[in-house]
Legacy VTK file of the C-alpha trace (Angstrom):
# vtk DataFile Version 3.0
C-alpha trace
ASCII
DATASET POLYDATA
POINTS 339 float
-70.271 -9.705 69.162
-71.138 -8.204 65.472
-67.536 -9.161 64.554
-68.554 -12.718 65.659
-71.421 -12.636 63.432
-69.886 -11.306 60.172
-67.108 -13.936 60.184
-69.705 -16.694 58.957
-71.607 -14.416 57.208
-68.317 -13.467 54.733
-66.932 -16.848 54.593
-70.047 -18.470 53.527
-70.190 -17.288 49.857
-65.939 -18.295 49.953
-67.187 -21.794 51.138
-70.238 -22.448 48.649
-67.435 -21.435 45.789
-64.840 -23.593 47.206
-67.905 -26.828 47.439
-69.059 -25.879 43.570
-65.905 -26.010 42.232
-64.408 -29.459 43.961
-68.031 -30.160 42.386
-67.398 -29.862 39.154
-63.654 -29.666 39.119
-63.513 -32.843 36.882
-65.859 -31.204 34.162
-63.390 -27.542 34.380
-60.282 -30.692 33.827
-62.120 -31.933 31.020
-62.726 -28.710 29.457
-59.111 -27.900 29.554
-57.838 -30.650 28.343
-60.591 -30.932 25.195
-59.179 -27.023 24.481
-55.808 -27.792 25.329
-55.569 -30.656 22.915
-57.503 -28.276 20.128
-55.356 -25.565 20.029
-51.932 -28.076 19.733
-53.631 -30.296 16.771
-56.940 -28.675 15.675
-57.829 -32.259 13.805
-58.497 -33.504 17.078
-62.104 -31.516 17.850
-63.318 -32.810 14.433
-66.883 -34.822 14.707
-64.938 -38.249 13.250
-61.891 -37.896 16.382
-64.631 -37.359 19.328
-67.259 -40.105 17.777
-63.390 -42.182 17.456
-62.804 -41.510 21.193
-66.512 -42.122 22.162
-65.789 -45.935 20.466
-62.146 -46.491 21.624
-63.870 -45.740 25.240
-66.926 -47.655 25.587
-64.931 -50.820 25.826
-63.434 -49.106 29.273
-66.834 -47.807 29.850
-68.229 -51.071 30.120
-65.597 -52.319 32.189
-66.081 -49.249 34.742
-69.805 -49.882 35.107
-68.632 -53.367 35.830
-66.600 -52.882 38.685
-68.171 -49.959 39.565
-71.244 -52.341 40.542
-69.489 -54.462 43.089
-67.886 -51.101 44.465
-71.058 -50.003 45.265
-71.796 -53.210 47.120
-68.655 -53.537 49.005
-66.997 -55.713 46.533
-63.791 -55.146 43.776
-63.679 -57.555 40.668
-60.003 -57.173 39.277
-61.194 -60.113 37.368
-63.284 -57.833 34.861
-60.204 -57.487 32.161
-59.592 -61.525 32.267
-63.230 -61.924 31.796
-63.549 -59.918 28.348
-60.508 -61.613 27.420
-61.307 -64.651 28.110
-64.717 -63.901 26.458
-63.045 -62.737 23.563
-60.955 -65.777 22.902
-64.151 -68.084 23.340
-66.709 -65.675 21.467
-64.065 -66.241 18.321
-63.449 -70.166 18.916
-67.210 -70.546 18.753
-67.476 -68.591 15.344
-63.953 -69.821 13.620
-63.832 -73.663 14.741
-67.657 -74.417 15.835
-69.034 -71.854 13.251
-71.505 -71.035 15.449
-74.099 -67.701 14.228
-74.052 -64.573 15.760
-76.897 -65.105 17.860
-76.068 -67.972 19.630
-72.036 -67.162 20.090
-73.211 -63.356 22.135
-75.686 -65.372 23.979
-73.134 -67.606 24.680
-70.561 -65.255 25.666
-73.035 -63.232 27.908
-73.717 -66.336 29.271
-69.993 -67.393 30.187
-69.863 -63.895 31.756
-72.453 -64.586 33.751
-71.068 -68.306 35.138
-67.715 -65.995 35.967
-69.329 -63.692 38.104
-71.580 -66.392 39.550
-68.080 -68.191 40.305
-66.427 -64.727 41.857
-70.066 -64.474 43.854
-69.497 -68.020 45.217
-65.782 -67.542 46.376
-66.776 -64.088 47.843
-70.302 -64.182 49.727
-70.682 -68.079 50.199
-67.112 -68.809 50.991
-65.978 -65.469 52.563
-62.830 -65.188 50.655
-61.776 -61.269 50.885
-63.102 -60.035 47.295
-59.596 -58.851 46.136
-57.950 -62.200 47.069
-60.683 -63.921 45.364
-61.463 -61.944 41.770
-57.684 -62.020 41.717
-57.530 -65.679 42.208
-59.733 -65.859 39.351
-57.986 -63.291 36.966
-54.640 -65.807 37.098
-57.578 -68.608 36.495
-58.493 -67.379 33.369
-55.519 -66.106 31.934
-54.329 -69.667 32.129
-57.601 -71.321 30.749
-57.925 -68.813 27.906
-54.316 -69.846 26.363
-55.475 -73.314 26.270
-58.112 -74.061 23.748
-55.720 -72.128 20.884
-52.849 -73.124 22.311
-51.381 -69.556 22.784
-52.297 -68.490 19.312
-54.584 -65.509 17.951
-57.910 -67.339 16.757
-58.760 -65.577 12.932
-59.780 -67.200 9.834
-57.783 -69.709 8.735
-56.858 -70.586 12.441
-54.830 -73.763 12.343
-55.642 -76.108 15.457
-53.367 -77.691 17.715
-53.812 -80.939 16.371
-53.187 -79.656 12.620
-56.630 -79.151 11.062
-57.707 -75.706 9.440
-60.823 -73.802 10.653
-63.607 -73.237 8.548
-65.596 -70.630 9.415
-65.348 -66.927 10.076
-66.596 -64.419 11.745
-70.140 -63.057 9.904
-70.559 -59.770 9.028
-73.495 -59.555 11.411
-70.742 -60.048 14.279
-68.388 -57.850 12.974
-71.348 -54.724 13.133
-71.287 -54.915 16.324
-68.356 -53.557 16.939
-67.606 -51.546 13.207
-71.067 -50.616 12.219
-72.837 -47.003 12.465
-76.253 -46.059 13.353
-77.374 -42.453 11.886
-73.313 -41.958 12.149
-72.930 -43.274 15.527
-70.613 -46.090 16.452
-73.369 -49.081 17.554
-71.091 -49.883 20.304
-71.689 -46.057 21.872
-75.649 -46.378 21.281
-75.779 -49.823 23.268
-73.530 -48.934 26.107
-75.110 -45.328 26.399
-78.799 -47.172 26.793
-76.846 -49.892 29.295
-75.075 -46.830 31.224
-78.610 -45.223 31.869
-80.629 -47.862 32.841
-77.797 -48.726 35.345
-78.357 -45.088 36.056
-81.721 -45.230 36.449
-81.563 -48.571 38.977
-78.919 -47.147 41.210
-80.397 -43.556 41.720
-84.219 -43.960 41.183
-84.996 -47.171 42.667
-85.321 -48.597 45.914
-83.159 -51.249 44.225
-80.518 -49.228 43.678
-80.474 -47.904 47.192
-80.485 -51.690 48.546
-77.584 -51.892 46.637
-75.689 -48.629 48.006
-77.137 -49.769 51.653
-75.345 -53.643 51.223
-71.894 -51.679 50.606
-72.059 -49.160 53.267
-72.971 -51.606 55.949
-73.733 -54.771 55.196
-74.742 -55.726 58.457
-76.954 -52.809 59.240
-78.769 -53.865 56.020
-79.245 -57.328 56.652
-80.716 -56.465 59.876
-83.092 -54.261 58.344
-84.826 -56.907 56.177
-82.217 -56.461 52.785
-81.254 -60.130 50.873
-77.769 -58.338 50.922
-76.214 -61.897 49.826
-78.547 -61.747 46.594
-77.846 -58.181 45.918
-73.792 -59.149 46.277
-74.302 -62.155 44.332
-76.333 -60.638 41.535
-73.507 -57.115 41.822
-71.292 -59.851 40.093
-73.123 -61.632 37.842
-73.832 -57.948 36.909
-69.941 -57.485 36.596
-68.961 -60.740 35.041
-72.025 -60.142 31.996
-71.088 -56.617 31.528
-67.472 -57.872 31.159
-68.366 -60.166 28.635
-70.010 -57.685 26.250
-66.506 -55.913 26.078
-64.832 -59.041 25.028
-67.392 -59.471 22.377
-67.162 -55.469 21.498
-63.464 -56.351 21.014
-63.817 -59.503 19.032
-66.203 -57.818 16.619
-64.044 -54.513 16.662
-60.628 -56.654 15.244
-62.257 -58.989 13.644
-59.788 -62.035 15.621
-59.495 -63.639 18.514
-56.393 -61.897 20.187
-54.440 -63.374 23.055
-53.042 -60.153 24.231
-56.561 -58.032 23.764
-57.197 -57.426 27.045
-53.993 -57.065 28.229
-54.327 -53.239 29.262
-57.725 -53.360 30.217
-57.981 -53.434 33.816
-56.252 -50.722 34.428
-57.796 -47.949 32.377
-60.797 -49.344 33.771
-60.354 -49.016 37.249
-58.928 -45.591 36.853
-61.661 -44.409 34.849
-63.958 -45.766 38.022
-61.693 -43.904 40.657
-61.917 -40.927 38.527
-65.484 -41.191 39.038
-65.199 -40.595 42.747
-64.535 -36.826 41.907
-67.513 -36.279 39.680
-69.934 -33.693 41.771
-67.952 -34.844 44.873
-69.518 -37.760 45.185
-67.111 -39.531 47.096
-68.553 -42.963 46.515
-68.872 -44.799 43.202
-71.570 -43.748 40.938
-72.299 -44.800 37.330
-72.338 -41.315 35.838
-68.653 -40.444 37.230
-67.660 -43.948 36.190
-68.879 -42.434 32.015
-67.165 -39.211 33.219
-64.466 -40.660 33.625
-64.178 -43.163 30.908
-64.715 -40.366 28.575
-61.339 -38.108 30.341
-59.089 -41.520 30.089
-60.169 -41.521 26.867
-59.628 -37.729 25.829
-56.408 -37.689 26.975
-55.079 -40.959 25.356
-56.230 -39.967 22.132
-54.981 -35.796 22.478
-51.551 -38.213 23.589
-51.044 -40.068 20.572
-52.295 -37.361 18.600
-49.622 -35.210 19.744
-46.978 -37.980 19.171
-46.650 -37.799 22.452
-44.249 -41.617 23.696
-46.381 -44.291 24.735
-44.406 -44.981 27.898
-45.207 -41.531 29.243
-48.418 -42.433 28.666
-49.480 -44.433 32.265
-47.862 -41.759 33.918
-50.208 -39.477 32.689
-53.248 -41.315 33.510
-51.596 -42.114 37.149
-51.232 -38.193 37.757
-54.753 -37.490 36.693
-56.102 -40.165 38.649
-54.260 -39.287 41.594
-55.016 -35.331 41.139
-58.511 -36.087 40.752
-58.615 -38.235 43.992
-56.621 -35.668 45.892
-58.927 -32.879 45.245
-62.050 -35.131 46.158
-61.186 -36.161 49.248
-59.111 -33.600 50.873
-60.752 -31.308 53.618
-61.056 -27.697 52.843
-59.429 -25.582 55.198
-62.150 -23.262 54.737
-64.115 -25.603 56.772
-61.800 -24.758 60.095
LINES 1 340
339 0 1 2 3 4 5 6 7 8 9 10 11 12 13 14 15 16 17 18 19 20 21 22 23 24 25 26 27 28 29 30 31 32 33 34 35 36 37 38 39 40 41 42 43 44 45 46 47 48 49 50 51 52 53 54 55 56 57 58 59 60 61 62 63 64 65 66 67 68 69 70 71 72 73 74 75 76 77 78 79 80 81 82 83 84 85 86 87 88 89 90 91 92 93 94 95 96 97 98 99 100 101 102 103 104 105 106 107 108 109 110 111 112 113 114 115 116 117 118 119 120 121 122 123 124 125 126 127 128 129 130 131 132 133 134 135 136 137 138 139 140 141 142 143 144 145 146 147 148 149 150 151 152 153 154 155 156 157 158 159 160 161 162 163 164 165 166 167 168 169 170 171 172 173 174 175 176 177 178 179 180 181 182 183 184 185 186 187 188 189 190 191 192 193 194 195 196 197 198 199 200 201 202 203 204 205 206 207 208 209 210 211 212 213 214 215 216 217 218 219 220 221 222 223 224 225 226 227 228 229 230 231 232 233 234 235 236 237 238 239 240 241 242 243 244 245 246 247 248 249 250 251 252 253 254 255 256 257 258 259 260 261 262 263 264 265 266 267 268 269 270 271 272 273 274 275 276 277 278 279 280 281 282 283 284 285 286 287 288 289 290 291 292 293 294 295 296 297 298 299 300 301 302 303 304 305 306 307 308 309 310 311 312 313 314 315 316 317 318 319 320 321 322 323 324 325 326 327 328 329 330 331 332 333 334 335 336 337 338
């Protein structure tokens, strides 16, 4: 009987170490790498590298939170990259060939964001199309519609149309601080997505909002039932998405300074892993918008400790695949301390 008793007793303290550390595994990964990366190029802990990686990541960041939003609802938008792109390339016709001011091209690009995930919301909750089938139906949709209006071409001063004229205009330097200026030495794209990341924060974990939304994605039904407009709080997760998406492509326009036709190319991907990633942060097992940062943040350390090491650019996905996959692995698989 006493040996009965001490069994829990001495495999308690092994199981609350086992539970901290898949807890904060991700932050011990991050740690390692930031050190690891230090010790091979010591240029890369310098204040001007991290602020560098906080900027090169807050494009991805953005994109996270986006989809990260309709994961919490039940959803997946794989249309998030082709919406910044898409954004991009009509943020920079609306500056180069309309000559529009800053103002009214970000409203306008926030705006389009908007009408995309309003579109993904209507193919998904009003016609029941399965959300993958659907946000990638509209991913090949704007790929193809964002070619058109420069024929193919990068849109940058100077742009010549398809029928032969020359563009005017350009982009104003007011647009271009959004994505190159500083604020007391801080990139002004990190500033605005750090307020955006914790007032989505704020909704999703303090608000009885928030939990409507987490309560549409674990059981929609159940939800409904209870009294919750789950097909507003779907509908509104991708409008969410789709404006969010948009400020990247406008990040990115003002960033390069041009309207590039491959600029969101690779975006999708380090997005979604930096979301997935998330899923390990404090065991959460569900997405969250602080993992989604968290993980942003690790996608971006270790591209940047990557090149910085001159490490090949092809190696590069298999990296990120390996983390991703480690990260998942150690989330989700059941302690055998449990049996």
């Amino acid at each position: 009987m006493s040996l009965s008793l001490d069994i829990p007793q001495a495999a308690q303290p092994k199981r609350n170490i086992s539970a901290e550390l898949r807890r904060h595994v991700l932050f011990v990964v991050l740690a390692i790498l930031v050190c690891g990366f230090t010790w091979a190029q010591p240029a890369f802990i310098r204040p001007a590298n991290l602020l560098s990686i906080l900027q090169s990541s807050s494009v991805n960041t953005l994109l996270g939170l986006a989809v990260t939003i309709t994961l919490i609802t039940g959803g997946f938008d794989l249309a998030i990259g082709a919406t910044a792109s898409t954004t991009l390339i009509a943020t920079s016709y609306m500056m180069v060939v309309w000559q529009w001011g800053t103002v009214p091209t970000v409203i306008a690009g926030l705006l389009l964001g908007a009408a995309i995930g309003l579109f993904n919301a209507y193919l998904t909750v009003r016609l029941r199309i399965p959300d993958l089938l659907a946000t990638l139906g509209t991913m090949f949709l704007l790929t193809g519609i964002q070619l058109i209006p420069s024929a193919g071409q990068s849109i940058s001063s100077g742009f010549v149309l398809p029928d032969g004229d020359v563009a005017q205009g350009a982009f104003t330097q007011t647009f271009l601080a959004l994505g190159r200026g500083h604020i007391a030495g801080i990139p002004v794209p990190v500033i605005i997505i750090a307020c955006i990341a914790a007032g989505l924060w704020l909704l999703m974990q303090r608000t009885r909002w928030g939990r409507v939304f987490y309560a549409t994605g674990g059981n929609e039904e159940a939800a409904r039932l209870a009294g919750a407009p789950t097909v507003r709080y779907r509908t509104l997760a991708y409008v969410l998405s789709g404006t969010l998406s948009a400020l990247a492509g406008i990040f990115i326009a003002a960033r390069v300074g041009r309207g590039d036709v491959s600029g969101g190319a690779s975006l999708l991907l380090d997005s979604i892993s930096a979301t997935l990633i998330g899923y390990a942060v404090l065991n959460a097992r569900r997405p969250n918008i602080a993992g989604t940062v968290v993980g942003a943040v690790l996608v971006g350390v270790l591209l940047n400790g990557l090149t910085m090491l001159n490490i090949p650019f092809y190696t590069q996905d298999f990296v990120k695949g390996a983390v991703l996959v480690a990260a998942l692995a150690l989330t989700f698989t059941p302690s055998t301390l449990h049996h």
